[in-house]
C-alpha positions in Angstrom: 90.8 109.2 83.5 92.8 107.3 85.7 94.6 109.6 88.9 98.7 109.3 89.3 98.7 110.0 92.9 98.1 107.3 95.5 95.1 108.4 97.8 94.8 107.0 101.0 91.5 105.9 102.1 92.2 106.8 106.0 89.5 106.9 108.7 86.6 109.2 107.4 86.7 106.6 104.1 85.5 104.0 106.6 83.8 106.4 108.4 81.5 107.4 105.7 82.2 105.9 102.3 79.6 107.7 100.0 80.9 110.8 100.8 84.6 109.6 99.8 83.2 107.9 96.4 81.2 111.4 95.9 84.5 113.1 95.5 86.0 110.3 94.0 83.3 110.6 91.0 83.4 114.2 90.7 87.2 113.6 89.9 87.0 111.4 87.4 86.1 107.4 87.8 89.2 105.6 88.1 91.5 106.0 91.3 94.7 104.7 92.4 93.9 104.2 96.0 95.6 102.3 99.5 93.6 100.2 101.4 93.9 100.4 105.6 95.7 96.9 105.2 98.4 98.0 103.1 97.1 97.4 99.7 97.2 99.5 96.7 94.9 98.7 93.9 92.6 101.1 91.7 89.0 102.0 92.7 86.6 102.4 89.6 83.8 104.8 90.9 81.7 104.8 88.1 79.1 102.6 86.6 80.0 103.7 82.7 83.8 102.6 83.8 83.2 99.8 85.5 80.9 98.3 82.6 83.6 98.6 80.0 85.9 97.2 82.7 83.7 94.1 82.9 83.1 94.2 79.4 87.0 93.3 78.7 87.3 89.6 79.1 91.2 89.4 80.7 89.6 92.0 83.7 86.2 89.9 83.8 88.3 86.7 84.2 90.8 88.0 87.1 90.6 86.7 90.1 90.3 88.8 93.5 92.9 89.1 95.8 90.3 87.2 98.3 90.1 84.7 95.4 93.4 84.2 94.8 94.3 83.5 98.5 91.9 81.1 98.8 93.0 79.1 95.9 96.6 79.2 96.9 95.7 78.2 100.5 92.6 75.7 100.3 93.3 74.3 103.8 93.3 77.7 105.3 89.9 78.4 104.3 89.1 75.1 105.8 90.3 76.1 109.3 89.2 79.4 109.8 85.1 78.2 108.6 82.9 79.4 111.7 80.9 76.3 111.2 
């Protein structure tokens, strides 16, 4: 089941991750987390989960954040290319 609270994924998530998702999993597989940038989205820690998610053809057909910037902002992408 999904979590209500909002955890923060702070320094020792970056620091070392599998630990975090370890205790992420052993509390269920579907967390409602922010990001170090700011962002809140849900984390899905489990394969079972994240199947079924896949599985569902309106979450299968959504586009990342990442994708979604660089569709809205095609010259961007363009002008940051290391190459």
């Amino acid at each position: 089941m999904a979590t209500e609270t909002i955890i923060e994924l702070g320094a020792d998530f970056y620091r070392d991750p599998h630990s975090v998702y370890r205790e992420l999993r052993a509390d269920g597989g579907v967390h409602r987390v922010r990001f170090a940038n700011g962002m809140v989205g849900w984390l899905v820690t489990d394969y079972d989960t994240v199947s079924k998610c896949w599985s569902i053809r309106r979450y299968a057909r959504m586009p990342s954040p990442m994708q979604a910037t660089r569709r809205a902002r095609p010259q961007a992408r363009a002008e940051s290319a290391p190459c």
